[in-house]
N, CA, C and O atoms as a GROMACS GRO file, in nm:
protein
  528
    1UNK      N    1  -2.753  -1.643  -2.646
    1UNK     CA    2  -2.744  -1.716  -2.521
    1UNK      C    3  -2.863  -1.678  -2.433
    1UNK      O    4  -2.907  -1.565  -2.417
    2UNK      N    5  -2.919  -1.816  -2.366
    2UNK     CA    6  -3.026  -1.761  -2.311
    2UNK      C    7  -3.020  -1.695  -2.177
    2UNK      O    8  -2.905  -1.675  -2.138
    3UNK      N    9  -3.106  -1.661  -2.105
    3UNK     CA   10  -3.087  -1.588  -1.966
    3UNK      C   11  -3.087  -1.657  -1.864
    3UNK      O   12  -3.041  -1.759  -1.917
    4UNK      N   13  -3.109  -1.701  -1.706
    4UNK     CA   14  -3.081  -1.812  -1.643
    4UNK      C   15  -3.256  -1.809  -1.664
    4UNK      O   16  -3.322  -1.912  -1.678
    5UNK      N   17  -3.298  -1.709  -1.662
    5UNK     CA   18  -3.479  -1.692  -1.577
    5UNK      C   19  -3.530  -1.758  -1.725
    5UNK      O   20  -3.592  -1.864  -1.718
    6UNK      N   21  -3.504  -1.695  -1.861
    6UNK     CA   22  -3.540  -1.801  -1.967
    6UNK      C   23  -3.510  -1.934  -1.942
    6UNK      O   24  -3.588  -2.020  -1.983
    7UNK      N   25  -3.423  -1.959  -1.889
    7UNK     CA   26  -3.384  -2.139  -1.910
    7UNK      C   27  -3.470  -2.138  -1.819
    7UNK      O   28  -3.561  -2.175  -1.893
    8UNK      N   29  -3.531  -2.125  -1.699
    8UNK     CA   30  -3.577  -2.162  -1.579
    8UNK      C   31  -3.704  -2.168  -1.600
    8UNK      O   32  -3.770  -2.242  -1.527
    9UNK      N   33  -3.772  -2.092  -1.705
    9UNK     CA   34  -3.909  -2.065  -1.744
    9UNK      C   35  -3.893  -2.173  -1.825
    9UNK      O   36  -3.896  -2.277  -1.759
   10UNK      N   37  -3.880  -2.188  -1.924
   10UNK     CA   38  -3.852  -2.297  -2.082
   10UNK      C   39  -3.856  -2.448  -1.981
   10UNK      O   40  -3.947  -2.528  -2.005
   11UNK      N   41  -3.772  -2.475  -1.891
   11UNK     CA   42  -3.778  -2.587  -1.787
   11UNK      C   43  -3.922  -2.607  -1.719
   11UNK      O   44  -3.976  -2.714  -1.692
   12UNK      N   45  -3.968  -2.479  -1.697
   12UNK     CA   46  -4.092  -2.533  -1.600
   12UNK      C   47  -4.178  -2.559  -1.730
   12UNK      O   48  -4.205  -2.679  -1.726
   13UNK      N   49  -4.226  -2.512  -1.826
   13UNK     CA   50  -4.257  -2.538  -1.957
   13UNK      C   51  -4.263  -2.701  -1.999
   13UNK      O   52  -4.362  -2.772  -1.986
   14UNK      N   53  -4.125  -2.744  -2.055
   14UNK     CA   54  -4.059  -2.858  -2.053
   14UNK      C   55  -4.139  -2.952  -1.969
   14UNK      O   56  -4.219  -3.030  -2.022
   15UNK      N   57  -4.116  -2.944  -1.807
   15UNK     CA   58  -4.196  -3.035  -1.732
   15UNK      C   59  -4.302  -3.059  -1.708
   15UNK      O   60  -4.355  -3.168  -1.689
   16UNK      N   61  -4.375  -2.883  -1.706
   16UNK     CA   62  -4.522  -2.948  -1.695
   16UNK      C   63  -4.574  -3.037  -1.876
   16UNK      O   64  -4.681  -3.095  -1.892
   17UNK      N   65  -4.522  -3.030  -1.928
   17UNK     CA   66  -4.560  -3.098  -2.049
   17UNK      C   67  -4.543  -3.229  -1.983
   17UNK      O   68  -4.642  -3.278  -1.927
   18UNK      N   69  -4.431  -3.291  -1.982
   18UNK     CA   70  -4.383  -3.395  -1.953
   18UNK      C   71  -4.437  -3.484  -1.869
   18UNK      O   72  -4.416  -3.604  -1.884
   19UNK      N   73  -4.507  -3.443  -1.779
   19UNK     CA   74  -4.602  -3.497  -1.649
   19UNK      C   75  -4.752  -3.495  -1.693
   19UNK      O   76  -4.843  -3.577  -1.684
   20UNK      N   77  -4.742  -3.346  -1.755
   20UNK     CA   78  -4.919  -3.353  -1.738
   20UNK      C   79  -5.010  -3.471  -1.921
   20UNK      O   80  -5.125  -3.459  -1.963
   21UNK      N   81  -4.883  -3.576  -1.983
   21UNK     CA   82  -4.919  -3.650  -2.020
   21UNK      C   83  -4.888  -3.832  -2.007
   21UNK      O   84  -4.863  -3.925  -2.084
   22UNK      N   85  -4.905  -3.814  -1.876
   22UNK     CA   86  -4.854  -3.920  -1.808
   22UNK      C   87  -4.992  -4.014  -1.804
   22UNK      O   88  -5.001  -4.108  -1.883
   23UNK      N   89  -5.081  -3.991  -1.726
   23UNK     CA   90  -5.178  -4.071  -1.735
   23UNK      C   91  -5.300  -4.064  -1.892
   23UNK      O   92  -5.375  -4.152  -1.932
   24UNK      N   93  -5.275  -3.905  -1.954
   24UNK     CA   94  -5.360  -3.908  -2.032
   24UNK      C   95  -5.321  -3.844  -2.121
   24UNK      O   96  -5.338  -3.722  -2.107
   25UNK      N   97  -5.256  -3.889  -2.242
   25UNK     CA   98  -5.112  -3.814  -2.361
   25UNK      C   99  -5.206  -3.748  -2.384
   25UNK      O  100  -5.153  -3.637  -2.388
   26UNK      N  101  -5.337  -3.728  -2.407
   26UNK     CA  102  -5.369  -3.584  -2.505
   26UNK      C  103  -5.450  -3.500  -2.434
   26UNK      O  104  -5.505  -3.421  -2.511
   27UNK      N  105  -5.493  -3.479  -2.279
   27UNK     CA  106  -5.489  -3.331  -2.226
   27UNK      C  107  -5.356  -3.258  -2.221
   27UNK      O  108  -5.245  -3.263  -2.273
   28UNK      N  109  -5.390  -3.223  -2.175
   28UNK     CA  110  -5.280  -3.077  -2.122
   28UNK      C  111  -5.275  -3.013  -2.012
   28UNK      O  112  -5.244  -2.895  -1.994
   29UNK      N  113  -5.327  -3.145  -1.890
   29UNK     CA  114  -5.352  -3.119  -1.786
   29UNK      C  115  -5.263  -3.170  -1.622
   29UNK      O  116  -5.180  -3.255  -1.653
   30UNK      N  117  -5.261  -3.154  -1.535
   30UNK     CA  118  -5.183  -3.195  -1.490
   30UNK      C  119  -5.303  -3.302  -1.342
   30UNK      O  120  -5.387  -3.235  -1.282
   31UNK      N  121  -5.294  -3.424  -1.312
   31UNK     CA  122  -5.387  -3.430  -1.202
   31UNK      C  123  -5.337  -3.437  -1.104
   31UNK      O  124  -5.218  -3.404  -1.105
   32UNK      N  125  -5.377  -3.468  -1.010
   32UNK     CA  126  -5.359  -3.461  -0.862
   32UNK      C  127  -5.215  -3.552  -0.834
   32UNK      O  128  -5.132  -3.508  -0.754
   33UNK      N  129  -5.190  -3.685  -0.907
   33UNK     CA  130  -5.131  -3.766  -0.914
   33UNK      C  131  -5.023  -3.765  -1.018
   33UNK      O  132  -4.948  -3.862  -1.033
   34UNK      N  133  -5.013  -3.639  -1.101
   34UNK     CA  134  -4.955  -3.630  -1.191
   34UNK      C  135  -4.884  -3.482  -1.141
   34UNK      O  136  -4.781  -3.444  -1.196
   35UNK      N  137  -4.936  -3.420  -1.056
   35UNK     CA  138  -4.891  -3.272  -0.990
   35UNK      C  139  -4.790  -3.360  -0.848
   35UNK      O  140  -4.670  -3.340  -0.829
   36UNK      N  141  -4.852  -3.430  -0.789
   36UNK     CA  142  -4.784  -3.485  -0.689
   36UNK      C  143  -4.639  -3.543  -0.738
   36UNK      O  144  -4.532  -3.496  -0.701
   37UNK      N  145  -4.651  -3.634  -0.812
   37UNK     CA  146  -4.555  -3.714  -0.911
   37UNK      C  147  -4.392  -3.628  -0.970
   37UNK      O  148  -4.275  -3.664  -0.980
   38UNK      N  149  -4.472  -3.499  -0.997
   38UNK     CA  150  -4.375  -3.422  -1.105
   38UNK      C  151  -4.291  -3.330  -0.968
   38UNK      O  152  -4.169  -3.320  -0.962
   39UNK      N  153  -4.397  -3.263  -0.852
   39UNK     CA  154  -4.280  -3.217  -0.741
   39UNK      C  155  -4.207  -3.310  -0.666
   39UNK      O  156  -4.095  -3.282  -0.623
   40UNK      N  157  -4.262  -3.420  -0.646
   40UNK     CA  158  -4.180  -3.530  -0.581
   40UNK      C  159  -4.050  -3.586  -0.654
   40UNK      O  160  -3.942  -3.582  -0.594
   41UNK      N  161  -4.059  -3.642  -0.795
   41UNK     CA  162  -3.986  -3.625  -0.878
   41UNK      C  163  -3.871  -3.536  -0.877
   41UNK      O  164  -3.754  -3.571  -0.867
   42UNK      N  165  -3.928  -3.385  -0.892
   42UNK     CA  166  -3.841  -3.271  -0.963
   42UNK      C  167  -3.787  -3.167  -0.853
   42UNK      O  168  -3.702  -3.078  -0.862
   43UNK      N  169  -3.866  -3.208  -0.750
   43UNK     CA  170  -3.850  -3.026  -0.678
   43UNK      C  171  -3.859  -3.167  -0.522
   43UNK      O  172  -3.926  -3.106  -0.438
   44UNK      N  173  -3.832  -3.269  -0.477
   44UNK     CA  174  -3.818  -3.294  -0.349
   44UNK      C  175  -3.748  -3.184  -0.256
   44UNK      O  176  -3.800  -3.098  -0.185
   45UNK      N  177  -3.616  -3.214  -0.278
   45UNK     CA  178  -3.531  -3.157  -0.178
   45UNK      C  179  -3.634  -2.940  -0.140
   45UNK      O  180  -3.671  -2.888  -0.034
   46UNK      N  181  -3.640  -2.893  -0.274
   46UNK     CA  182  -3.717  -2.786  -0.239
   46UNK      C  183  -3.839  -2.786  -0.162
   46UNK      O  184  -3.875  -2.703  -0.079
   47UNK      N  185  -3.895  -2.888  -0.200
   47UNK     CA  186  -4.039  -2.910  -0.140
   47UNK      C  187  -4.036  -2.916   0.055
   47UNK      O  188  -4.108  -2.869   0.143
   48UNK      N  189  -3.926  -2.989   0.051
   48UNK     CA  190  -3.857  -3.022   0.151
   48UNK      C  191  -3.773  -2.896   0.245
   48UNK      O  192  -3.731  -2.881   0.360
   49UNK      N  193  -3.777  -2.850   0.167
   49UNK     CA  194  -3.725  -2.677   0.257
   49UNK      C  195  -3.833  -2.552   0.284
   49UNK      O  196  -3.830  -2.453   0.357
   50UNK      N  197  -3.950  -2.619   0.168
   50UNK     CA  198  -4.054  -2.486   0.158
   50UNK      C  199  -4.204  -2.575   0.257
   50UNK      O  200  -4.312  -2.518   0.247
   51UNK      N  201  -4.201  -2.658   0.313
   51UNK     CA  202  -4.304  -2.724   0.336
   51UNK      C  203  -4.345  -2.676   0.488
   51UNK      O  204  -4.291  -2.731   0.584
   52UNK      N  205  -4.416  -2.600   0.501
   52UNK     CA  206  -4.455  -2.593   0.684
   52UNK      C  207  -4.422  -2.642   0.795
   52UNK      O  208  -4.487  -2.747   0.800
   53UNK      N  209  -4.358  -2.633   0.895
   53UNK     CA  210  -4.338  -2.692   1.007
   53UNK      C  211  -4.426  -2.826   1.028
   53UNK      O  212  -4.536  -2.812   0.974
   54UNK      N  213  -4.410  -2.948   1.090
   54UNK     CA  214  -4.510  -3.081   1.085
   54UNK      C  215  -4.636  -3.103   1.029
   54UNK      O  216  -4.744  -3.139   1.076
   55UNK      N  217  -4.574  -3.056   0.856
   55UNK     CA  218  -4.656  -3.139   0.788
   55UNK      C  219  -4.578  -3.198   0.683
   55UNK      O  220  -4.468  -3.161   0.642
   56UNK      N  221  -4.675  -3.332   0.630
   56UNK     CA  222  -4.590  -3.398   0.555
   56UNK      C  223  -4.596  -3.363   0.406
   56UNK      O  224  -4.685  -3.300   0.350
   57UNK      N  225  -4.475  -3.420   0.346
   57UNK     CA  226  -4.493  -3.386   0.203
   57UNK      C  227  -4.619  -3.383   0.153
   57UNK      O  228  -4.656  -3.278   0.099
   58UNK      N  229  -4.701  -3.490   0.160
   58UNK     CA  230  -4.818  -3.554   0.095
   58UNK      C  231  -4.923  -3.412   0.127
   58UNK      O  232  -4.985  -3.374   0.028
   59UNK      N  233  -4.942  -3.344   0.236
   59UNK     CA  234  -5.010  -3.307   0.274
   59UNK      C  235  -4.942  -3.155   0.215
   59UNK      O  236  -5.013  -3.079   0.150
   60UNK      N  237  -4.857  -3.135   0.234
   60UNK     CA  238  -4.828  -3.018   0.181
   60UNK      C  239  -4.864  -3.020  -0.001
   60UNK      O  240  -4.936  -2.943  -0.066
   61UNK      N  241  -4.807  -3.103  -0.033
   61UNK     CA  242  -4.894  -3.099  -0.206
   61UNK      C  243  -4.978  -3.079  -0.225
   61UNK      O  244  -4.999  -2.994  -0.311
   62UNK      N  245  -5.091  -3.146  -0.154
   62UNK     CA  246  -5.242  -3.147  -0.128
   62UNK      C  247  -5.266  -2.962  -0.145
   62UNK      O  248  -5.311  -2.897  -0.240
   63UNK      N  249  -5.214  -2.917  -0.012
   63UNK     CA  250  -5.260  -2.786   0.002
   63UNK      C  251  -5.249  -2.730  -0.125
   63UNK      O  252  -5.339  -2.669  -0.183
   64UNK      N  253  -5.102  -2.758  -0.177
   64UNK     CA  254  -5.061  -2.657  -0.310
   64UNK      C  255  -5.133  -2.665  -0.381
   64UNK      O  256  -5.162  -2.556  -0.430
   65UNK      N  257  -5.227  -2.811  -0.447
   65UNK     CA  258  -5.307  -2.844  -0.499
   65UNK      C  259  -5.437  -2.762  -0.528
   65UNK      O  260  -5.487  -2.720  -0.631
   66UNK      N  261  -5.474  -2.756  -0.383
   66UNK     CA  262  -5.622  -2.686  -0.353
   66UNK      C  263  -5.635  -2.593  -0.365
   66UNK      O  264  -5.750  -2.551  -0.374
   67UNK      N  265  -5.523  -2.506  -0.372
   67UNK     CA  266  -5.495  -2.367  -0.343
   67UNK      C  267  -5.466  -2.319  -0.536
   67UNK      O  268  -5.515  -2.224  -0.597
   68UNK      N  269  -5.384  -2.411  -0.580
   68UNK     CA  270  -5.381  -2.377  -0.741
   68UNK      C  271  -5.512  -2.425  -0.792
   68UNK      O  272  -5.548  -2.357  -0.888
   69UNK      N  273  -5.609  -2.534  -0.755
   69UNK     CA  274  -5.744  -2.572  -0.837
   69UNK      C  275  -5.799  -2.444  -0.838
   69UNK      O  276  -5.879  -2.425  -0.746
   70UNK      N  277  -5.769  -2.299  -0.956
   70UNK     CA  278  -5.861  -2.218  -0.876
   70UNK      C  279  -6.036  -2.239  -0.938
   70UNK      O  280  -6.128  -2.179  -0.882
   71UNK      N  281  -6.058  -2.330  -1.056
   71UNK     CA  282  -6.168  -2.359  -1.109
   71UNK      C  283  -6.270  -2.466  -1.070
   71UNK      O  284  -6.389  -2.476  -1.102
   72UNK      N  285  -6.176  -2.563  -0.975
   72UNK     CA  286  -6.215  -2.704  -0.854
   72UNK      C  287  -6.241  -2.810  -0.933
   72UNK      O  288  -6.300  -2.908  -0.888
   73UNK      N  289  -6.198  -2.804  -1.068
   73UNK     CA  290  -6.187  -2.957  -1.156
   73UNK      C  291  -6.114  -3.036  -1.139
   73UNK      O  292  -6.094  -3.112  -1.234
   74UNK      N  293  -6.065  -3.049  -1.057
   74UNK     CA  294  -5.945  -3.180  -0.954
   74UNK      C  295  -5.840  -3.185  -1.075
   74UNK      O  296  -5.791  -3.296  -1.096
   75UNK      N  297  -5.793  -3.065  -1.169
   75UNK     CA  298  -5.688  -3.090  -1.253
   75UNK      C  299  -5.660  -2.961  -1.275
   75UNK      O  300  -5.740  -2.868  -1.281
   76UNK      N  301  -5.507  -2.956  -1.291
   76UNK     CA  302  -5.460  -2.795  -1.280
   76UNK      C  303  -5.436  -2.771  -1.445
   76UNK      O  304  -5.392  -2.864  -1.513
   77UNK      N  305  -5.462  -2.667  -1.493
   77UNK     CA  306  -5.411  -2.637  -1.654
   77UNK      C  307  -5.267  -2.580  -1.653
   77UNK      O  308  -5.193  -2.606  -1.558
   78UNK      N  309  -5.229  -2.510  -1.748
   78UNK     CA  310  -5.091  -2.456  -1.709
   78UNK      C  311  -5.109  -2.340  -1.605
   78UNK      O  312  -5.064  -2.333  -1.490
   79UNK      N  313  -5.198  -2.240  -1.684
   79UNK     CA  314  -5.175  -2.164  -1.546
   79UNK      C  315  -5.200  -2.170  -1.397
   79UNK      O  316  -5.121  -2.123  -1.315
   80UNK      N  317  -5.282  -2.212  -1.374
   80UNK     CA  318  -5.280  -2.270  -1.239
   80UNK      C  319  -5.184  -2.358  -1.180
   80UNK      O  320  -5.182  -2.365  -1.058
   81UNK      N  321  -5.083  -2.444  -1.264
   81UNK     CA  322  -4.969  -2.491  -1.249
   81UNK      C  323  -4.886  -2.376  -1.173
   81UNK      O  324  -4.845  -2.370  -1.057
   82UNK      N  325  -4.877  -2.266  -1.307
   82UNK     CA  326  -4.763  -2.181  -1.238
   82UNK      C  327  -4.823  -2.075  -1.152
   82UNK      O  328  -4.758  -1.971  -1.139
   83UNK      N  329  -4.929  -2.086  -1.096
   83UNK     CA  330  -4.953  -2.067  -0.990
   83UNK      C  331  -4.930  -2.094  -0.902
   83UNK      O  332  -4.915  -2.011  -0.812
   84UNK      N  333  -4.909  -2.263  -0.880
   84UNK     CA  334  -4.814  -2.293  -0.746
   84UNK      C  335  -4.714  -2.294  -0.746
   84UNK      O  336  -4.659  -2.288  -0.636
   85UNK      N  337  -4.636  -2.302  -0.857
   85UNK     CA  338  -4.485  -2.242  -0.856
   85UNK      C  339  -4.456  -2.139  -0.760
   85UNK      O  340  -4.387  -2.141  -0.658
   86UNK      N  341  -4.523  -2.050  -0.815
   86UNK     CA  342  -4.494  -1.866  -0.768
   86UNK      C  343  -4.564  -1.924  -0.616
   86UNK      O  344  -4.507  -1.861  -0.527
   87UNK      N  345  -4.639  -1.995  -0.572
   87UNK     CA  346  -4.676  -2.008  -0.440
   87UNK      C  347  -4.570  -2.093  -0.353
   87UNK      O  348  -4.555  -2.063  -0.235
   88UNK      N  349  -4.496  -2.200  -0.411
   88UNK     CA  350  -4.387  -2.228  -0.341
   88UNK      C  351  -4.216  -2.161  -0.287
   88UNK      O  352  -4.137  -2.188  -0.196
   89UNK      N  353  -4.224  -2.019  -0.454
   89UNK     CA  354  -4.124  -1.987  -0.454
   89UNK      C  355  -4.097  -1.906  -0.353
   89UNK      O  356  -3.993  -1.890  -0.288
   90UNK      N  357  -4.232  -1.843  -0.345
   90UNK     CA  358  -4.294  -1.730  -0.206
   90UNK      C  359  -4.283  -1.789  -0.094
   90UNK      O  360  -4.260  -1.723   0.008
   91UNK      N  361  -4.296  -1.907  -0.090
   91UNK     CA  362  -4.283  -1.967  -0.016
   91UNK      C  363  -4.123  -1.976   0.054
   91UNK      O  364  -4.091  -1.942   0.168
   92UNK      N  365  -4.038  -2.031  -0.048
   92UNK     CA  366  -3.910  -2.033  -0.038
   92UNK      C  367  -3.837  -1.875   0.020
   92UNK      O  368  -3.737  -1.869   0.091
   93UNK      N  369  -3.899  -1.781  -0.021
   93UNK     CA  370  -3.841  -1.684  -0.019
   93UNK      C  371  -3.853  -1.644   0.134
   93UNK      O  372  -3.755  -1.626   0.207
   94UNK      N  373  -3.976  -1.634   0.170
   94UNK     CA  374  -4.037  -1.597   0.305
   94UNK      C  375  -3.944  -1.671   0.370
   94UNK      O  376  -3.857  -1.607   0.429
   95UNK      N  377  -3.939  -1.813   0.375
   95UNK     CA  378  -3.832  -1.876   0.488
   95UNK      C  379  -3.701  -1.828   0.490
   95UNK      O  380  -3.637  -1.816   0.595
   96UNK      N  381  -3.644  -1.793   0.347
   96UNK     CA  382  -3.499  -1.726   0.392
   96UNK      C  383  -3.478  -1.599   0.435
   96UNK      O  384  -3.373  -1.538   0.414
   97UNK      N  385  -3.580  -1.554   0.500
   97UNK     CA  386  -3.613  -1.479   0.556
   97UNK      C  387  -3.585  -1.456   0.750
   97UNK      O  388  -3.540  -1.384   0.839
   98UNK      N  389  -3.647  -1.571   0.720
   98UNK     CA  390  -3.666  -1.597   0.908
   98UNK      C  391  -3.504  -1.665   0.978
   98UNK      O  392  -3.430  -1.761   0.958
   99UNK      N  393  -3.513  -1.552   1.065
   99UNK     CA  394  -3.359  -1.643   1.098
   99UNK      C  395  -3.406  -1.760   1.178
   99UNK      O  396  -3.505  -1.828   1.151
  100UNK      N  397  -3.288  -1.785   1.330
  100UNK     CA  398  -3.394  -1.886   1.376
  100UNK      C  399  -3.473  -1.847   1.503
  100UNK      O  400  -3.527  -1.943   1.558
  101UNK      N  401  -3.488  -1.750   1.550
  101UNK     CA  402  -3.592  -1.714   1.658
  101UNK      C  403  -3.730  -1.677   1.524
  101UNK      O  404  -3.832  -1.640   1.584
  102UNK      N  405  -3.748  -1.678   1.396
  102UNK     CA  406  -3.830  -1.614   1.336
  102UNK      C  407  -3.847  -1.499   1.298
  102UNK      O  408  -3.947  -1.452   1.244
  103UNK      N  409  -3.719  -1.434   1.333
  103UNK     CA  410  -3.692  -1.297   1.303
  103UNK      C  411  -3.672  -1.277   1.180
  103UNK      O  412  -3.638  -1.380   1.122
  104UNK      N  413  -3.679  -1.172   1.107
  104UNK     CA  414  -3.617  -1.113   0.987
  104UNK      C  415  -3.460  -1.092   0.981
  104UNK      O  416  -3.399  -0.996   1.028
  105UNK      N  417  -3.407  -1.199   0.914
  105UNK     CA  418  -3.300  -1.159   0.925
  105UNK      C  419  -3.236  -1.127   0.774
  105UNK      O  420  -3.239  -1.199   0.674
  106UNK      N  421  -3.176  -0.991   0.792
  106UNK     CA  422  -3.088  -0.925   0.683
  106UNK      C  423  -2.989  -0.970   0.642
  106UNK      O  424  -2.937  -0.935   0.536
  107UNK      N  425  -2.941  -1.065   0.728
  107UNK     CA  426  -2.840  -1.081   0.706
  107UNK      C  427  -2.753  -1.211   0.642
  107UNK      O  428  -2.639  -1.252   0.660
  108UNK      N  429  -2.851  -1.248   0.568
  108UNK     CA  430  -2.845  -1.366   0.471
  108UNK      C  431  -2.785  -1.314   0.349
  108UNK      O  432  -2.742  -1.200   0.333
  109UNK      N  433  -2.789  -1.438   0.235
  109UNK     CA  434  -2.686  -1.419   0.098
  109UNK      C  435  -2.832  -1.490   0.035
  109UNK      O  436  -2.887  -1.596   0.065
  110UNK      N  437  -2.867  -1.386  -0.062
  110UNK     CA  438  -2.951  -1.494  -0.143
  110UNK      C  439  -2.896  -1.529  -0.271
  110UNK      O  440  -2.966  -1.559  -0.368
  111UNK      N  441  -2.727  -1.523  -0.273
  111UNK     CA  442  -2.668  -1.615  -0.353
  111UNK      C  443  -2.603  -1.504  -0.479
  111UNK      O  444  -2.501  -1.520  -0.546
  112UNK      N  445  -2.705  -1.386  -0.483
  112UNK     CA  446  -2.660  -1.308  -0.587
  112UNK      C  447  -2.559  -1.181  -0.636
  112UNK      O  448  -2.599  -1.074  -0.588
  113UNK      N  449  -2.460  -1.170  -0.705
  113UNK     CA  450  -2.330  -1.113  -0.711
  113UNK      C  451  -2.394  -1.004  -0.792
  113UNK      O  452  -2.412  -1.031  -0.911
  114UNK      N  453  -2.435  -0.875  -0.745
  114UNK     CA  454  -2.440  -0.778  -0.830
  114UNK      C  455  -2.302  -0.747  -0.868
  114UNK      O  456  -2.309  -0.637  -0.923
  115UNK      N  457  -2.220  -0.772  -0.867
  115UNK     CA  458  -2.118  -0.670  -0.901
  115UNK      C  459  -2.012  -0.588  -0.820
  115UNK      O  460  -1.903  -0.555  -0.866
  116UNK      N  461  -2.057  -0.558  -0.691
  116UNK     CA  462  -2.038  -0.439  -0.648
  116UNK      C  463  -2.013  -0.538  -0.477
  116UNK      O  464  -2.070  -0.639  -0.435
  117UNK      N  465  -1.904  -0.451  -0.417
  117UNK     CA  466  -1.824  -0.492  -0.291
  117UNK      C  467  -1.919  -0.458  -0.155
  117UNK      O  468  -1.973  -0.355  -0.116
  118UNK      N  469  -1.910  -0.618  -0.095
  118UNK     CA  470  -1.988  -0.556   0.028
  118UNK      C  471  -1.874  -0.563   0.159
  118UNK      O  472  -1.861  -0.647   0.248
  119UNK      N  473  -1.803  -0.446   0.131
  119UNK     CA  474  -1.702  -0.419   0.247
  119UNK      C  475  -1.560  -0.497   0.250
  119UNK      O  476  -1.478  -0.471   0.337
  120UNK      N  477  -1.544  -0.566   0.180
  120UNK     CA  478  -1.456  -0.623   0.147
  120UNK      C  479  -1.323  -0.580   0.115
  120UNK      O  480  -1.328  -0.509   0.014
  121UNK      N  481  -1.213  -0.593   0.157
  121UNK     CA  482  -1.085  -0.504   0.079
  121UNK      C  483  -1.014  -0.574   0.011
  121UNK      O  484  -0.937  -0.656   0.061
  122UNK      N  485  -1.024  -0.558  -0.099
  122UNK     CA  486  -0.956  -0.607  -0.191
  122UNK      C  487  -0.829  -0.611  -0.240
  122UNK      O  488  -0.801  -0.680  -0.337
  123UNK      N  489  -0.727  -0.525  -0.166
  123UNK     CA  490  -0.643  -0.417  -0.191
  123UNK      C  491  -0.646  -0.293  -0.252
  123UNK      O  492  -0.549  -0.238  -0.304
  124UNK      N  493  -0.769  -0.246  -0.245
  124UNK     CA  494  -0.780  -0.154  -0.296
  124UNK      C  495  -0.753  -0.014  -0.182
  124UNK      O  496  -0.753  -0.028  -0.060
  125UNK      N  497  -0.734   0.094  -0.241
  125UNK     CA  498  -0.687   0.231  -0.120
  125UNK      C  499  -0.826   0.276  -0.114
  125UNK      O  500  -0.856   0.335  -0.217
  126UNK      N  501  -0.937   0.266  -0.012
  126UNK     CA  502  -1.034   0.351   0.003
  126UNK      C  503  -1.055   0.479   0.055
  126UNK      O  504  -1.164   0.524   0.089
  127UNK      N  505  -0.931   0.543   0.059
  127UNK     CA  506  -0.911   0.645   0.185
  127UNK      C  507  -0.858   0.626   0.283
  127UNK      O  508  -0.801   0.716   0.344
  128UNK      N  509  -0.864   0.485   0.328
  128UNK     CA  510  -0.779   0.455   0.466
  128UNK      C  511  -0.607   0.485   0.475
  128UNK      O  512  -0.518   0.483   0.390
  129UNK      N  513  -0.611   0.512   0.607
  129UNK     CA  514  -0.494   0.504   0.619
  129UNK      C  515  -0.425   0.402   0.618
  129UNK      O  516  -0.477   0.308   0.679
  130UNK      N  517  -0.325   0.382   0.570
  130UNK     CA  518  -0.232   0.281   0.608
  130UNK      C  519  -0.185   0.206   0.754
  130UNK      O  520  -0.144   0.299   0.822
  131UNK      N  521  -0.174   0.093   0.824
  131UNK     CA  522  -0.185   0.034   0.939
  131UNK      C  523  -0.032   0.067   0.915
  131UNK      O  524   0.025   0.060   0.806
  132UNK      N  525   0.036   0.111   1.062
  132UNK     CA  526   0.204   0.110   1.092
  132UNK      C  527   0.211   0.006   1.184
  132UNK      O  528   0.320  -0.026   1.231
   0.00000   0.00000   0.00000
């Protein structure tokens, strides 16, 4: 059975294939219009949570764009693909971060169940006394 982060890797895999032979089946490249295409497509609603204060989608791709061309051939290869991955995810991450004055706030859920009780009573006896 695979792991979630394998399936999640194997997926980004999967897609950039899938896109980056859209206009031209035998690179292996992704273009500007074919990078735009595949987050609009695949990752809106994210794009849409990770995108800068008043700017627009279009423009936010762009950046991701410019920022992954790191060779400036107006076409990303794979790695530079998952380069902007890891630049949006950072992205994502940083914002769940900020409460809403922009503060750091701790006190978020980033969704994940180690295992282990955060204060919670379960019925379990922790030492406490009993309430009369």
């Amino acid at each position: 059975m695979k792991t979630d982060l394998e399936l999640a890797l194997e997926c980004a895999v999967n897609v950039y294939h899938q896109y980056a032979v859209l206009n031209r089946p035998i690179d292996d490249y992704l273009s500007k219009t074919e990078f735009s295409k595949l987050l609009k497509e695949t990752a809106k609603p994210f794009l849409n949570d990770t995108k800068p204060p008043n700017t627009s989608t279009d423009d936010y791709i762009n950046q991701l764009f410019t920022k992954a061309d790191g060779n400036h051939d107006g076409r990303l290869k794979f790695t530079e693909f998952m380069t902007t991955l890891s630049l949006v995810a950072i992205n994502a991450h940083d914002r769940s971060h900020k409460g809403p004055g922009g503060d750091h706030d701790h006190g978020h859920d980033h969704g994940h169940d180690h295992g282990h009780d955060h204060g919670h009573d379960h019925g379990h006896d922790h030492g406490r006394r009993p309430r009369n």
